[in-house]
N, C-alpha and C positions, 0 to 999 in steps of 0.2 A: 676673886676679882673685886675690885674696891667698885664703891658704893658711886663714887664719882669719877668720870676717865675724863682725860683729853685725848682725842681722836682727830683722825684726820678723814673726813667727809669723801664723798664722791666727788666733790668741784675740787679738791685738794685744800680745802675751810680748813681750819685748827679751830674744832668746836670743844664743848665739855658737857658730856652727857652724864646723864644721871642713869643707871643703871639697876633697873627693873626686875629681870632675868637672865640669866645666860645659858645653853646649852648646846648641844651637840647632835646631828644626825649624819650618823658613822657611814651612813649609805653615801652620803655627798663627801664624807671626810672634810667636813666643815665646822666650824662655828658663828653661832647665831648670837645677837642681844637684841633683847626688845629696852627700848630706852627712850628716857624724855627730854624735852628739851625745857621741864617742867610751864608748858603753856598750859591751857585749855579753851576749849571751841566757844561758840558763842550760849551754848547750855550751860558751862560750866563743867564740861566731863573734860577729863583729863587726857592731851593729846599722847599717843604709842605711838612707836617710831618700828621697823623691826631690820636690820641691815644684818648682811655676813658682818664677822669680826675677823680683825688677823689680828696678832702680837706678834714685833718679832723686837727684839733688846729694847722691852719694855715702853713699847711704842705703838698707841694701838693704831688701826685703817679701818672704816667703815669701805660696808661695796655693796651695791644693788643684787639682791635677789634675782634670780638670772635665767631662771625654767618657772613655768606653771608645776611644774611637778613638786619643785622646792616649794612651791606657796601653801601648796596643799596639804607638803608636810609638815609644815611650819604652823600652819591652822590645826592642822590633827592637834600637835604639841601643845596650842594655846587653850586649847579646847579641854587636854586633858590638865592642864594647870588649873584652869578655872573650878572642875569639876574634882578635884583631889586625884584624878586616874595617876598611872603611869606609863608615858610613854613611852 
């Protein structure tokens, strides 16, 4: 996955994210990106974005996370990136 996408947002935006991470949890048979819109808050830390992804003829869709359950897995995952684990 390249480093920088053009996507298409939840309101139906043509954004261009800058692309962080990307993976997989095969239980949902989905894909994930965590991604910036390179802002940051008013500390200075660096704003995370985290949306399903689709591709389809090299076209990508962002879409809102959709269960508690997804979130949780999604935290698991962020949590073992931070810490070197594997998810």
């Amino acid at each position: 996955m390249p480093d920088k996408v053009k996507a298409t947002n939840e309101a139906g935006e043509s954004v261009e994210i800058e692309v962080l991470a990307a993976f997989t949890i095969p239980d949902f048979s989905r894909n994930y990106v965590i991604y910036s819109y390179n802002e940051t808050d008013p500390n200075g830390l660096a704003k995370l974005h985290v949306s399903q992804l689709t591709e389809q003829d090299g076209k990508y869709t962002l879409a809102n996370i959709e269960t508690d359950d997804e979130w949780t897995r999604i935290k698991n995952v962020m949590r073992e990136m931070i810490t070197g684990g594997n998810a």
